[in-house]
C-alpha positions in Angstrom: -9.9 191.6 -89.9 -13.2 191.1 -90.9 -13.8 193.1 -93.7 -17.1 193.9 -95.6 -17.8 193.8 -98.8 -19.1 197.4 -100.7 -19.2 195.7 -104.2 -22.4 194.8 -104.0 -26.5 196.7 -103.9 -26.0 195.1 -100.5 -22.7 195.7 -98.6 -22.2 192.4 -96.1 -19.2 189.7 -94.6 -22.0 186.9 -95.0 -20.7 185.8 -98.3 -24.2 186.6 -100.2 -23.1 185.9 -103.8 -22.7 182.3 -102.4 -26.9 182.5 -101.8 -28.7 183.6 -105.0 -31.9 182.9 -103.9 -31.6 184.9 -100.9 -29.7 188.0 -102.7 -32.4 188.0 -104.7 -35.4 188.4 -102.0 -33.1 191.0 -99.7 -32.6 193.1 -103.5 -36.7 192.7 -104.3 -36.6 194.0 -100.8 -34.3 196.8 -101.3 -36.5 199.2 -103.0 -39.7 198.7 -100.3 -36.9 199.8 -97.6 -35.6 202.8 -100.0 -39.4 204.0 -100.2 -40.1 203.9 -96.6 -36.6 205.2 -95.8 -38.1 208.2 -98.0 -41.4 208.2 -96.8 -41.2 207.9 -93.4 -37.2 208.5 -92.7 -35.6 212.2 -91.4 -37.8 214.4 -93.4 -36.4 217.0 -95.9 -33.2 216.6 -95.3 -32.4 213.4 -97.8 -30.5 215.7 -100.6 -28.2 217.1 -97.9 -24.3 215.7 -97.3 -24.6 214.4 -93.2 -20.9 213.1 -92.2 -21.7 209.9 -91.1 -19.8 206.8 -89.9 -19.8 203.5 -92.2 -19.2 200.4 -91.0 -16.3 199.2 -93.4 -15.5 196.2 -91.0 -16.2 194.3 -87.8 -13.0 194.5 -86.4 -13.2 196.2 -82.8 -10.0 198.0 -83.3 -10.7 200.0 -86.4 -14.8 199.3 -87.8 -15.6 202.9 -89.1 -15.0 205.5 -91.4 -16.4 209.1 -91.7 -17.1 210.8 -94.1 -19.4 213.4 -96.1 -22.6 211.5 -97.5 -26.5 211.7 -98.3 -28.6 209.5 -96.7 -30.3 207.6 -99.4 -26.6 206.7 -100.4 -25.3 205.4 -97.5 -24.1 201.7 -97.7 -27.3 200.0 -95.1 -25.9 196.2 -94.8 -25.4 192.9 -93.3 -22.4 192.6 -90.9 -22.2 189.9 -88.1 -19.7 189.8 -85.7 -16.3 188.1 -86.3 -16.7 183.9 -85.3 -13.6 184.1 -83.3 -13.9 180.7 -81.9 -14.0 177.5 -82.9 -16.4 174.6 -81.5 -18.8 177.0 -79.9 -21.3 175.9 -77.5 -24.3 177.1 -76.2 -24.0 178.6 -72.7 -27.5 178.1 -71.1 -30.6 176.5 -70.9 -31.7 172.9 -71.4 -28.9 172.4 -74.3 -25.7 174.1 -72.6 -22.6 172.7 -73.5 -24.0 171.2 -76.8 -22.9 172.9 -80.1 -24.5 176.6 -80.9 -26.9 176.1 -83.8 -26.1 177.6 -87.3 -29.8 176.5 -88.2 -32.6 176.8 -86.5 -33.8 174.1 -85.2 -37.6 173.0 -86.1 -39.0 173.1 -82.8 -38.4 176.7 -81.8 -38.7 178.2 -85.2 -42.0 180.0 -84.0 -40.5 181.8 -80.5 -37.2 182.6 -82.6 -38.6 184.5 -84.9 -40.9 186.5 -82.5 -37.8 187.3 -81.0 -36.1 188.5 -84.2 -39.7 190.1 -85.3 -40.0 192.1 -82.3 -36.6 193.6 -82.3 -36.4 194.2 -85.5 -39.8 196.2 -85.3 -38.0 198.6 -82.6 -35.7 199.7 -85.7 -37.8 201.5 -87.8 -40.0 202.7 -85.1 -37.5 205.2 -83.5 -36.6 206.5 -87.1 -40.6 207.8 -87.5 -40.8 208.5 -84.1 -37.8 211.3 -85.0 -38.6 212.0 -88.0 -39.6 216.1 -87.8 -36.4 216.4 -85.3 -34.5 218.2 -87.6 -36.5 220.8 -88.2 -35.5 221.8 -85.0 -32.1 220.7 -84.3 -30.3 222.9 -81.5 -27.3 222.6 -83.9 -25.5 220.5 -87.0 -23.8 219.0 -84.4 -26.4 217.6 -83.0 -28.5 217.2 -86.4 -25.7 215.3 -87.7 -26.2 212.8 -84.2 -29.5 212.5 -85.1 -28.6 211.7 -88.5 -26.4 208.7 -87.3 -28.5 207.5 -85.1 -31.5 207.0 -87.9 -29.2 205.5 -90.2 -28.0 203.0 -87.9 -31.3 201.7 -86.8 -32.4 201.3 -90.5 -29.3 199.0 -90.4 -30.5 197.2 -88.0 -33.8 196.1 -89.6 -31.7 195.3 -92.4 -29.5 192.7 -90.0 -32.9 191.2 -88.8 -34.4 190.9 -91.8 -31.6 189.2 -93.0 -32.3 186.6 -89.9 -35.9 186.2 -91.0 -35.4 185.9 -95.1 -32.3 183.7 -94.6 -33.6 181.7 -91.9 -37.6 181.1 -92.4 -38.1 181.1 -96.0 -41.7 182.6 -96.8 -42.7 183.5 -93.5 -39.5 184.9 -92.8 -39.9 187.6 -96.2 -43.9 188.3 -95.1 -42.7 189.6 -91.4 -40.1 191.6 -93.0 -42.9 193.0 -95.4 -44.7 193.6 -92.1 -41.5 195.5 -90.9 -42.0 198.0 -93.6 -45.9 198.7 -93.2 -46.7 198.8 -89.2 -46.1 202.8 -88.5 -45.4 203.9 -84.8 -48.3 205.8 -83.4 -50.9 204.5 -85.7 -53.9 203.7 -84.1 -55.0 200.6 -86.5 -51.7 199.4 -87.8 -49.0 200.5 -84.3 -45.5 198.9 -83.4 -45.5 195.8 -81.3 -43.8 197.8 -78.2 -45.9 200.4 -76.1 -42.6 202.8 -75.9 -42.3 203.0 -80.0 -45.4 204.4 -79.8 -44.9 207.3 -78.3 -44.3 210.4 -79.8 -40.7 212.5 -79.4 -41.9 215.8 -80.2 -38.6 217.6 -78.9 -35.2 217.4 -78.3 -35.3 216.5 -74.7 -37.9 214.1 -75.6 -35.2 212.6 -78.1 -31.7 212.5 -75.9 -34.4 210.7 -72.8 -35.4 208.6 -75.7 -31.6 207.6 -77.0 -30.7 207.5 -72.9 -33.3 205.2 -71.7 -35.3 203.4 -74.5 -32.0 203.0 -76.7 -30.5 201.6 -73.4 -33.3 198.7 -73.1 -32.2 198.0 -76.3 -28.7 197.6 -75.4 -29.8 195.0 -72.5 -32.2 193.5 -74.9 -29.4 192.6 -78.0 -27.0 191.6 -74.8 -29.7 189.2 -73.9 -29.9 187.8 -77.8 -26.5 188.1 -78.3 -25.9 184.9 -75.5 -28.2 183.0 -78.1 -27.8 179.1 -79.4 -28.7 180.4 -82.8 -25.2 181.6 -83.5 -26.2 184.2 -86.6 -28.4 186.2 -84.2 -25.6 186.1 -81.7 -23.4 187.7 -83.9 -25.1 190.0 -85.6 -26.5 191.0 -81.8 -23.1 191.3 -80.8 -21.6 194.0 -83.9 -25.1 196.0 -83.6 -24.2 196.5 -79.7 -21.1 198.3 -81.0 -23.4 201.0 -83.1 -25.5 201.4 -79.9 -23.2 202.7 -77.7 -23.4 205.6 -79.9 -26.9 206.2 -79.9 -26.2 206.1 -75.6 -23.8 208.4 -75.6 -26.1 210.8 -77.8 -28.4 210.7 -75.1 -26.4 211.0 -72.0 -23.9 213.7 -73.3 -27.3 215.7 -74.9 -29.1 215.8 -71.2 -25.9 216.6 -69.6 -25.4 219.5 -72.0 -29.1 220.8 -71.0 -28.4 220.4 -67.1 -24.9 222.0 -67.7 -26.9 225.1 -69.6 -29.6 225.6 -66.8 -26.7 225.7 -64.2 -24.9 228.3 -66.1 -28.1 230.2 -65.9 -28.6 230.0 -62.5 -25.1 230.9 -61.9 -25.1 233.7 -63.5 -28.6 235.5 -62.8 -28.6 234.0 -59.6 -31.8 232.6 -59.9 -33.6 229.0 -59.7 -36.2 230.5 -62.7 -34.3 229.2 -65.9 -37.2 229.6 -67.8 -37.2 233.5 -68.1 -34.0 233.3 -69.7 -34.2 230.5 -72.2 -33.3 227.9 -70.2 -35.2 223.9 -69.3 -35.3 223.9 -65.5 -33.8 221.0 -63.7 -37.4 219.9 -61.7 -38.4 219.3 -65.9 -35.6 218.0 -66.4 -36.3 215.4 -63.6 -40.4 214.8 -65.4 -38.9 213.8 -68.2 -36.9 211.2 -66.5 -39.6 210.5 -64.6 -41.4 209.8 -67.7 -38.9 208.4 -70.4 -37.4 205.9 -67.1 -41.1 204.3 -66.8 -41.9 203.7 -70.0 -38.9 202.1 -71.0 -38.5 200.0 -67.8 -42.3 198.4 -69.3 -40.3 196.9 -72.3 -38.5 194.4 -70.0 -41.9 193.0 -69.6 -43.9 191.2 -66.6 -42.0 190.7 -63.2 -42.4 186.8 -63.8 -43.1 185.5 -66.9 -43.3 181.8 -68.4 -42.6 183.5 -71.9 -39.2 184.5 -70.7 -38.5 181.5 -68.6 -39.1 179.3 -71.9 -36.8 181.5 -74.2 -34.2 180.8 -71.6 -34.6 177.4 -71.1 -34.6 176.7 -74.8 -31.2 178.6 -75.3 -32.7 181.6 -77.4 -32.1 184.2 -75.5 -29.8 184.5 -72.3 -29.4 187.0 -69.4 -26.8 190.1 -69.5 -23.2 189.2 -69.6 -24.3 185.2 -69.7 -21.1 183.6 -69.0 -19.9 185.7 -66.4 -22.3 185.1 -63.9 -21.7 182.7 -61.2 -24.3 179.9 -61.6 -25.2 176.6 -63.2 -26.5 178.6 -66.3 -29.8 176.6 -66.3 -31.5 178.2 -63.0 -33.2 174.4 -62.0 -33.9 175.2 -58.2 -32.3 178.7 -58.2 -34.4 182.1 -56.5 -34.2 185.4 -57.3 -35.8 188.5 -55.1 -38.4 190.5 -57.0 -40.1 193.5 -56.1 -44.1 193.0 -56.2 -47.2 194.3 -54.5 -48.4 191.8 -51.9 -51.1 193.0 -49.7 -51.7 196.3 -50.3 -47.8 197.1 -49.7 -45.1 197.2 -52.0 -42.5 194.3 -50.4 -39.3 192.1 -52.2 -40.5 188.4 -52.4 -37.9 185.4 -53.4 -39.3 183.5 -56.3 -37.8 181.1 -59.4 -35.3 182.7 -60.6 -36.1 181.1 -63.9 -39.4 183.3 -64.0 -37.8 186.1 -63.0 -35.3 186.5 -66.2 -37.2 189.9 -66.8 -36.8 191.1 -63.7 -33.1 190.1 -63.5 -32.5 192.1 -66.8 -34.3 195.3 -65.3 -32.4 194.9 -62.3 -29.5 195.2 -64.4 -30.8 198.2 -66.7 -31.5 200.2 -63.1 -27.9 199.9 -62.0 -26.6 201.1 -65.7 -29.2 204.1 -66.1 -28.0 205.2 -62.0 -24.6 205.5 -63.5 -25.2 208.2 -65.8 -27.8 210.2 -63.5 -24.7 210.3 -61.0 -22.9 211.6 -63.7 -25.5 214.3 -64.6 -25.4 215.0 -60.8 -21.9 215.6 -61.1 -22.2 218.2 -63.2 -25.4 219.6 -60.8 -22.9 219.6 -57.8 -20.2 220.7 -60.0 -21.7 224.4 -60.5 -22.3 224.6 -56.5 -26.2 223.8 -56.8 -28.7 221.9 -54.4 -30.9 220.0 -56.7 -30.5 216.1 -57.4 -31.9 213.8 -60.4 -33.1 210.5 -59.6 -34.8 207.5 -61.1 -38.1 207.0 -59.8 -38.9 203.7 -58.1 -39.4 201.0 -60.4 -43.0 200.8 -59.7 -43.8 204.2 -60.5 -45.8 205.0 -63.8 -46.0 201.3 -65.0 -48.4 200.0 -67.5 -47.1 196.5 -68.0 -46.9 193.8 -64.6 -48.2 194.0 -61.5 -47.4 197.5 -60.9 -50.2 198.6 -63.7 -52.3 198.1 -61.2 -51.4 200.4 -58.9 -50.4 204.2 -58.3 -47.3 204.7 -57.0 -45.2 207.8 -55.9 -41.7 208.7 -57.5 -40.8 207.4 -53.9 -42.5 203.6 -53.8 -45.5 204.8 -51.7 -48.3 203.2 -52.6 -51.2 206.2 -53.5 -55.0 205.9 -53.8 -56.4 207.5 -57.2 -57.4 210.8 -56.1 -54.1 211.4 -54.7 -52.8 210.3 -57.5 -55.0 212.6 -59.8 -54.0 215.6 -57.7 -49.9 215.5 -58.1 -49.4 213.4 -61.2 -48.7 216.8 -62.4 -45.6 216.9 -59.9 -43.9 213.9 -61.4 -44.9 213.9 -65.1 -44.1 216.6 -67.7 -47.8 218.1 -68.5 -49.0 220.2 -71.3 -47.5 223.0 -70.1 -44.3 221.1 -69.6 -44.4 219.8 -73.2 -45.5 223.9 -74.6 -42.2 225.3 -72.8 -40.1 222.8 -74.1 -41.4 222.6 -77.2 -41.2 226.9 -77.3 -37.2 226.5 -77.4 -37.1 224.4 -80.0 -35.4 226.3 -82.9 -33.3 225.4 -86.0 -29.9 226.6 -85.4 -27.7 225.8 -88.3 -24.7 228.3 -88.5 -21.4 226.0 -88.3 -20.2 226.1 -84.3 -23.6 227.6 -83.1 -26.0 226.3 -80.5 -29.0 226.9 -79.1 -28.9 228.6 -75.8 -31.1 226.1 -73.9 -28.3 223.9 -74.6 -24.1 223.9 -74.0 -21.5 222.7 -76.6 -19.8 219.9 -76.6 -16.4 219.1 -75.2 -15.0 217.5 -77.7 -16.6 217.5 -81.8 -17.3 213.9 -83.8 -14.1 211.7 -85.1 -11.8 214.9 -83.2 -13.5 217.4 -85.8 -14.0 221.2 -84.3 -17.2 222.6 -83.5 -17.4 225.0 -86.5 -17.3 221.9 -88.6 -20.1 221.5 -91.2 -21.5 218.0 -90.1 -24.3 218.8 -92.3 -24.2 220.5 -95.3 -27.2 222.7 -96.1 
């Protein structure tokens, strides 16, 4: 077992007494993090006791233990993934079969550490994006998710700006400076990503958010998780562990808001939720509408050099790398894409080296349609004729081709002016985002929930519902 060591400012299994010079940046660093963490972290809540899950190793059979802590205390460290094999090599690209690199290597020290840059800038992003959610949290239950969920992304700044101080000396400490002062939403200093942006005003907002965006990231750490550069692999592959979590926050939460409007309509017989409390399943289906779009524009362009390069070079692979059935290096290879060609909307074969994005997408579609079936499930379940579904891909796109055009929930191609007149349709609206946002109370009484929203089936760590995840 891998275990991590708590002895230190800085918990970590990367042996950091052995490095003074780098202890000593990540400490000078330490107290910037703890002020933005402050700042710009869950706001008023820092002096309350959340019980949270610490990483304690990175052991798959047994990493985490719970327990009753304030947020500025908990233990934010450095944990890579166990390096359970011995003469690794790199599994793709122009180097495959040579040895993964514990260095990196001068001649792609400037696309590595965009990489690292731009993930780790996602981090802190989707902690100010939910920063005022608590005020409204539909229980402590949930409050306590939320909790969890901002405490682990802070983590995982921390694990990439280990990568850039111990791996690009000055620069490396000036981007993770750069971490700490870009704000999501601001107009002259943003996030790098469109989607970190956006505002999450609510809690629907927030459980599309930890569905759909959180899921890109999942594909996204898969992807750097293949890489040559063996420290970002690991540490990729121990932060996918915390971000099934985060997943599971998000499809869980939107099932328990369809599983509330069907008890609704059950029981007053009636399709209007809204008159009793409840988010109606055609907003329900906006929001995904919405939340699916944006987040399908963080995979990027349909073709892109950019991609076909990080490939090529071994820095970032596809999903689930060495189980696919190729020559892992895509030379004369095709892939079908989806693109616009002539006014229609048609699947064209192209290099399947430029189509990496695409390829990952392709993957993230499947996954997301597994969880909408299951929300359907529970749709079906209660005996009612209404289906979610994911919108086609080239609906409500602002990055590729597809920015171009307007496009139907359906894949029909639209002019503007039909566009203009049933965007309103497909995307939640102002008076969308007022209902939703009119429901949005604090409950906090232990075992209480909103009543827009149903329990859970089962507590956190096999706790009961009356439990006080958050001490107020």
């Amino acid at each position: 077992m891998a275990d991590i060591n708590y002895s230190d400012l800085i918990p970590n299994n990367v042996d950091l007494d052995s490095d003074r010079r780098l202890k000593r940046a990540l400490e000078a660093w330490h107290p910037k993090f703890m002020h933005w963490w402050k700042t710009y972290g869950p706001d008023q809540y820092q002096d309350k006791e959340v019980y949270l899950r610490t990483a304690t190793s990175v052991d798959k059979d047994g990493w985490a233990q719970f327990g009753h802590v304030k947020m500025p205390d908990y233990r934010w460290g450095i944990f890579l993934a166990e390096n359970n094999a011995e003469n690794k090599t790199i599994n793709f690209g122009d180097h495959k079969g040579q040895p993964v690199w514990q260095d990196v290597p001068g001649e792609y020290r400037g696309p590595l550490r965009r990489l690292i840059v731009t993930q780790g800038d996602t981090e802190p992003a989707s902690v100010e994006q939910q920063r005022i959610l608590a005020a409204t949290a539909p229980s402590l239950y949930d409050m306590r998710n939320l909790f969890q969920v901002n405490v682990e992304e802070a983590r995982h700044l921390w694990a990439m700006v280990y990568l850039l101080m111990a791996h690009f000396g000055r620069d490396g400490r000036e981007e993770a400076e750069e971490l700490l002062e870009r704000r999501s939403g601001d107009p002259d200093k943003p996030r790098i990503l469109g989607a970190f942006n956006e505002r999450t005003p609510d809690w629907l907002s927030f459980y599309m958010f930890t569905y759909f965006t959180d899921r890109d990231g999942k594909y996204q750490l898969a992807s750097l998780a293949e890489s040559a550069f063996d420290p970002l692999a690991r540490t990729c592959q121990f932060m996918l562990t915390e971000e099934a979590h985060h997943m599971y926050v998000g499809e869980t939460g939107v099932a328990r808001v369809i599983q509330r409007a069907c008890d609704i309509m059950r029981e007053h017989k009636t399709d209007d939720v809204r008159k009793f409390g409840g988010i109606d399943l055609p907003t329900i289906q906006k929001y995904v509408n919405f939340h699916f779009s944006v987040s399908e524009d963080l995979f990027g362009a349909e073709q892109s050099t950019n991609a076909a390069n990080y490939f090529t070079q071994g820095l970032k692979g596809r999903y689930m790398e060495s189980h696919i059935k190729d020559d892992h290096q895509l030379k004369d290879d095709p892939y079908t894409v989806t693109e616009c060609v002539d006014g229609a909307i048609r699947e064209t074969e192209v290099a399947a080296l430029t189509a990496i994005n695409e390829r990952l997408r392709d993957d993230y579609i499947t996954d997301c349609q597994r969880g909408v079936d299951r929300w359907n499930r529970v749709i079906r379940e209660a005996g009612i004729d209404f289906e979610i579904t994911l919108p086609h891909r080239a609906f409500h796109r602002q990055i590729g081709q597809f920015s171009a055009v307007k496009v139907s929930p359906e894949g029909r191609l639209l002019d503007a002016a039909t566009w203009a007149a049933r965007e309103h349709e497909w995307l939640p609206g102002e008076t969308d985002h007022e209902y939703v946002r009119s429901l949005m109370h604090q409950v906090t009484a232990p075992g209480e929930f909103a009543p827009w929203i149903a329990p859970p089936r089962i507590g956190i760590n096999n706790q009961p519902r009356e439990f006080p995840y958050v001490k107020l």
